[in-house]
C-alpha positions as CSV (number, residue, x, y, z in Angstrom):
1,X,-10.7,-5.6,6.1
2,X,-9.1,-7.5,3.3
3,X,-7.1,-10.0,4.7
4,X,-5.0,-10.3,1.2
5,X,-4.0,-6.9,1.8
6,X,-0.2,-7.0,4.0
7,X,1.5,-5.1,6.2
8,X,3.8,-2.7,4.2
9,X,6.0,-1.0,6.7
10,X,9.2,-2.3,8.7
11,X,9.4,-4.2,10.5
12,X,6.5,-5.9,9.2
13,X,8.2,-5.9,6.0
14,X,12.3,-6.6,6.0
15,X,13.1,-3.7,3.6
16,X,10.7,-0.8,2.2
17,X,7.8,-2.0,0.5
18,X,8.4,-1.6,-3.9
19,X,6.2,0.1,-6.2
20,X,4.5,-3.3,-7.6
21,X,3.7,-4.0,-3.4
22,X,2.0,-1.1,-2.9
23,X,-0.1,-1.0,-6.2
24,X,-1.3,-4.8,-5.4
25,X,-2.6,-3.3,-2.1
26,X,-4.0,-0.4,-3.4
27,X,-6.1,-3.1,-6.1
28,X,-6.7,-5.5,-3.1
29,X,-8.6,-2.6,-1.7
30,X,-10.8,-1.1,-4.7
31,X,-11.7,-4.7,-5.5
32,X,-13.1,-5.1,-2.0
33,X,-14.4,-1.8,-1.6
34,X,-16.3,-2.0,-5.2
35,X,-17.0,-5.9,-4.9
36,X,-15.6,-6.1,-8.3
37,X,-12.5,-8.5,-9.4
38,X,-12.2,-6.7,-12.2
39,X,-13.6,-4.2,-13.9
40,X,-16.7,-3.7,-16.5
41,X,-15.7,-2.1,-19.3
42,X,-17.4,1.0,-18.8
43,X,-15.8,0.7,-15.3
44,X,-12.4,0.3,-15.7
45,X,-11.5,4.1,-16.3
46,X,-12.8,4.7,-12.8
47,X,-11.2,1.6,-11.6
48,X,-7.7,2.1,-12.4
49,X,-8.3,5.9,-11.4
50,X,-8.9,4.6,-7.7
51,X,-6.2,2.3,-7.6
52,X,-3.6,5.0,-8.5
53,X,-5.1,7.4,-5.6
54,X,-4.6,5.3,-3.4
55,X,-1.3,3.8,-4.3
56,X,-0.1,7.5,-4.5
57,X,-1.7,8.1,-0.8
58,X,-0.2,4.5,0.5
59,X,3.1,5.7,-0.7
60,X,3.0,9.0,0.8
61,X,1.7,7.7,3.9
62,X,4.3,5.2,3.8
63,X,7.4,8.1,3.5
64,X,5.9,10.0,6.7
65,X,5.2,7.2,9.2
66,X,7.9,7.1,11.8
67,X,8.6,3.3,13.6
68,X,9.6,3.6,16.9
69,X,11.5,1.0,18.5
70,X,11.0,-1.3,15.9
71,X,13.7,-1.9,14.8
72,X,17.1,-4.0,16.2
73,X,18.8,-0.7,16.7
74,X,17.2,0.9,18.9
75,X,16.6,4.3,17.8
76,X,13.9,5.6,15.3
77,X,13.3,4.0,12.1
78,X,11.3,6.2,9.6
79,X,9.8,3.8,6.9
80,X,10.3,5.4,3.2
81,X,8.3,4.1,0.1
82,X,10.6,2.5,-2.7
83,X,10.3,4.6,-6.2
């Protein structure tokens, strides 16, 4: 896969990954996936389209994963996305 693209979850991450975090990833991947940097013009409806599914699916994947033992706790830690 992309190797721009990070790990957005704790404990990867310190604290919840932001907005702007998962929206880069979400780009990382439709620019790899297309093989377009950027857009054509008569591409970039499409293009931004794609990159807000998927930051919408990142995010709510993010809210419902739950990190086990992750943590320095001890218990469960449930990662939540950062509106």
């Amino acid at each position: 896969m992309c190797r721009s693209i990070k790990t957005l979850r704790p404990p990867v991450l310190p604290e919840e990954a932001t907005e702007d975090e998962v929206r880069a990833a979400a780009l990382q991947y439709v620019r790899k996936v297309s093989g377009f940097r950027a857009p054509a013009a008569h591409n970039r409806e499409v293009f931004e389209h794609a990159v807000d599914v998927i930051a919408a699916a990142t995010a709510e994947l993010l809210a419902g994963i739950e990190v086990r033992g992750g943590g320095g706790g001890g218990g469960t830690t449930t990662a939540r996305h950062a509106s």
